[in-house]
C-alpha positions as CSV (number, residue, x, y, z in Angstrom):
1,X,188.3,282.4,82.1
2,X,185.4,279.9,82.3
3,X,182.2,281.1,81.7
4,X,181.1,278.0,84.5
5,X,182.4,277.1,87.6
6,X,181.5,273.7,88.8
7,X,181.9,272.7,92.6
8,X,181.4,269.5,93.1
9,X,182.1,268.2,97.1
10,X,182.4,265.1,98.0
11,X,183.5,262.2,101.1
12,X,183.9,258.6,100.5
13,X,181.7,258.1,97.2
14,X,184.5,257.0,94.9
15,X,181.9,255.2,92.8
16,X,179.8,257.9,92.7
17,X,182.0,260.5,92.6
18,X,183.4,258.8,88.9
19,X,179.5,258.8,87.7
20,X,178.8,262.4,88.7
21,X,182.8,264.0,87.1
22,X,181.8,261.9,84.0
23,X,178.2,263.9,83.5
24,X,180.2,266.9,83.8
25,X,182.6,266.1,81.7
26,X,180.3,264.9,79.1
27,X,178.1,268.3,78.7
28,X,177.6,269.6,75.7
29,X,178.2,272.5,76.7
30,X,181.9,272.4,77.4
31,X,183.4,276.2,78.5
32,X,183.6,275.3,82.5
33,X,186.4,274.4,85.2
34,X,185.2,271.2,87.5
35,X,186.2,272.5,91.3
36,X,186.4,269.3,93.3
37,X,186.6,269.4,97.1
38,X,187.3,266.6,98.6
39,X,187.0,266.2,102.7
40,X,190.1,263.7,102.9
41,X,188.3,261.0,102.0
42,X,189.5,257.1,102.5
43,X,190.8,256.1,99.3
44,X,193.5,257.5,96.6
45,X,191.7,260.9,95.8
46,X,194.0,262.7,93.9
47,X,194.8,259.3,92.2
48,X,191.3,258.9,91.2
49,X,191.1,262.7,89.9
50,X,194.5,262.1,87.7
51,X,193.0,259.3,86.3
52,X,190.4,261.6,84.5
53,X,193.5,263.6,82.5
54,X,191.4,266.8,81.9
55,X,193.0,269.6,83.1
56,X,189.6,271.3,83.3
57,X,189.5,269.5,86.7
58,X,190.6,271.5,89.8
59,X,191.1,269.3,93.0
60,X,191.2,270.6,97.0
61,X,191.5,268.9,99.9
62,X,190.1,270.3,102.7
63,X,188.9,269.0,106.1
64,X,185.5,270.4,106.8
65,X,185.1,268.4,110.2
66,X,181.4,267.6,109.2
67,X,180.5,270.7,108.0
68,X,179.8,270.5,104.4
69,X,179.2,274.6,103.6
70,X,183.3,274.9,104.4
71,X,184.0,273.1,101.7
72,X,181.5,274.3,99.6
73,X,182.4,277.5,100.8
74,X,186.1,276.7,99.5
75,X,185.1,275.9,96.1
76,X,183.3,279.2,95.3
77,X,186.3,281.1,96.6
78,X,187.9,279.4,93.9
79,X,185.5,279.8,91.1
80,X,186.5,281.9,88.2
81,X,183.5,281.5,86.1
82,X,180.8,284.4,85.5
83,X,178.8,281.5,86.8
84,X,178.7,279.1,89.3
85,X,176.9,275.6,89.4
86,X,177.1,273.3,92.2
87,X,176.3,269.4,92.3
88,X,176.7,266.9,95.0
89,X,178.8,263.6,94.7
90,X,176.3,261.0,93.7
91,X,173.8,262.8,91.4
92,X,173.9,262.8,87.6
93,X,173.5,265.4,85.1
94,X,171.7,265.0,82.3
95,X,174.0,266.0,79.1
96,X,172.4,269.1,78.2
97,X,171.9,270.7,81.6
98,X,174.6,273.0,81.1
99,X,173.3,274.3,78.0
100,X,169.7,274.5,78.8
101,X,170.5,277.3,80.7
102,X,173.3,278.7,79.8
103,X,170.7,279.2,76.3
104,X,168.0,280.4,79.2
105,X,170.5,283.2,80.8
106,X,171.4,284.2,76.6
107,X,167.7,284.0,75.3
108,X,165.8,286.3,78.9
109,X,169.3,288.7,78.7
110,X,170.4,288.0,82.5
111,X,174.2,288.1,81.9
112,X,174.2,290.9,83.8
113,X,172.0,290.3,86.7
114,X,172.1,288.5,89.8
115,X,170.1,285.3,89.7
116,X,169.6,281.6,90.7
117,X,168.3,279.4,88.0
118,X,167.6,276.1,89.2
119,X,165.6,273.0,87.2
120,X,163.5,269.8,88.2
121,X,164.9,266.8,88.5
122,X,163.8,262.8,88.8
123,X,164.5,261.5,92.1
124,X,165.9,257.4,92.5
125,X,166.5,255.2,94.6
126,X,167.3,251.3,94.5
127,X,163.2,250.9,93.8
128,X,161.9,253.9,92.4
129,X,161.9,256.9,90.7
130,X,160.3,260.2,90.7
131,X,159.8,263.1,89.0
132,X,159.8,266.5,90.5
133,X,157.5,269.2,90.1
134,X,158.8,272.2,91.4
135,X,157.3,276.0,91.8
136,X,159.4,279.1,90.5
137,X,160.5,281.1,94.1
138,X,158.5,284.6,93.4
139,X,158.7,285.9,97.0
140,X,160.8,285.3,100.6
141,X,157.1,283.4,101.3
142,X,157.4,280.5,99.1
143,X,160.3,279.1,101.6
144,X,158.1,278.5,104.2
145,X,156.9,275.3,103.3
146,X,159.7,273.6,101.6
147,X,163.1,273.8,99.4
148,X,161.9,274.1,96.0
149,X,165.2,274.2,94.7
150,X,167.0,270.6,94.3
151,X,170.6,271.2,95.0
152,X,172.4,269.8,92.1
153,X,170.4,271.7,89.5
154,X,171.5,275.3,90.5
155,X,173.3,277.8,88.6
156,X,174.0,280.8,90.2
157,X,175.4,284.3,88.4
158,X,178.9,285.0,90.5
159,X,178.7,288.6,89.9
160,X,179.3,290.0,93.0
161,X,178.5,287.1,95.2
162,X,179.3,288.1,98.4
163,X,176.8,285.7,100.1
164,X,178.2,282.1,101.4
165,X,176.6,279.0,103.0
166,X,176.1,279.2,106.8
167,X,178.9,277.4,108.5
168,X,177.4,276.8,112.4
169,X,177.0,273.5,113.0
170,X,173.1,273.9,113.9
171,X,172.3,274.0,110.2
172,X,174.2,271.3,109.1
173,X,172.0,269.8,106.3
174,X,169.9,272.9,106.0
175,X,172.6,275.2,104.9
176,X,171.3,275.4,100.6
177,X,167.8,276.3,102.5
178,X,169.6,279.1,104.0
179,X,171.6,279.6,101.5
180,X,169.3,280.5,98.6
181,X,166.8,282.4,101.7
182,X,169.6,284.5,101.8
183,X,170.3,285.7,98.3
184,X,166.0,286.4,97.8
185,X,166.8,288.7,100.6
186,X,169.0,290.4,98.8
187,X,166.9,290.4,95.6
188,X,168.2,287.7,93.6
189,X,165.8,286.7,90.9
190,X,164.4,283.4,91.0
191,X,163.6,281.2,87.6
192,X,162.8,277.8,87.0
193,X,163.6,275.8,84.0
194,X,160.5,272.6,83.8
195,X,162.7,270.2,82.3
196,X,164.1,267.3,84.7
197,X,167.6,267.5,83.6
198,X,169.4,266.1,86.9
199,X,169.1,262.6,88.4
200,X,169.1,262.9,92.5
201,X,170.2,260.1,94.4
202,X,168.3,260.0,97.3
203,X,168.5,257.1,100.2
204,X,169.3,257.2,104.0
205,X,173.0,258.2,103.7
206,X,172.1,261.2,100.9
């Protein structure tokens, strides 16, 4: 089995979608299966996935009707990995990312517990960039004010995940904020790693 499970989702970001498999494919940490949902999207998907001719990618297509957490959903009831990580379809990992904290779960001893270890990140657009500077979650309270935790930069421990994004429609685009709310509740630990090891994308259509 791997020892990570990457679930990447994506809809109509071919481009993208290339930029973001190729950072995961190019970690140097290298024990991990790529789980890519796709939600029918209008080109040659599957052609597009062949292409790549690693057999460490895993492609679904599922139609989520607008509801991203299905799909995401999908991909962790397919994850085989003692880990999970998750990354959307036009972000860009840094190279190390992977190892960074697969060395921080080794190095604090957290095989065994449940966790969410996320990172910061530098956010871009056509004009800019910025560089995050996030807060380690210590408490239910520190979601009150904001997300601290930029999607594409979590890695979750799959040891006996039972939790799963929230698939009403009423959260659409809120359903990570949920998401991690949830598994505080149920006493996940928290930890954040300083480095900016993932590039967000971020404009109107993000």
């Amino acid at each position: 089995m791997p020892e990570v499970s990457v679930i990447i989702t994506t809809y109509n970001r071919c481009d993208s979608l290339k930029k973001t498999i190729n950072s995961v494919l190019n970690q140097t940490f290298q024990d991990f299966e790529l789980i890519v949902v796709d939600n029918f999207s209008n080109y040659d998907f599957l052609k597009v996935i062949n292409a790549f001719n690693d057999k460490r990618i895993i492609a679904f297509q599922k139609n989520n009707r607008g509801i991203i957490a299905k799909n995401r959903n999908y991909g962790i009831s397919k994850a085989n990995g003692a880990y999970i990580a998750f990354c959307d379809d036009d972000d860009i990992w840094e190279s190390n990312k992977l190892e960074i904290q697969i060395n921080f779960i080794y190095r604090n001893k957290l095989e065994n517990d449940q966790f969410v270890l996320y990172t910061n990140c530098i956010e871009v657009n056509d004009d800019s960039s910025k560089r995050t500077s996030k807060k380690e979650i210590q408490s239910i309270d520190d979601f009150i004010y904001s997300n601290q935790i930029s999607f594409s930069t979590s890695l979750i421990s799959n040891i006996s995940l039972k939790e799963t994004f929230n698939e009403l429609p009423v959260f659409v685009g809120a359903e990570d904020y949920l998401f991690w709310m949830s598994l505080k509740i149920k006493n996940y630990n928290f930890f954040l790693i300083e480095e900016h090891l993932v590039k967000i994308h971020v404009d109107k259509s993000s």
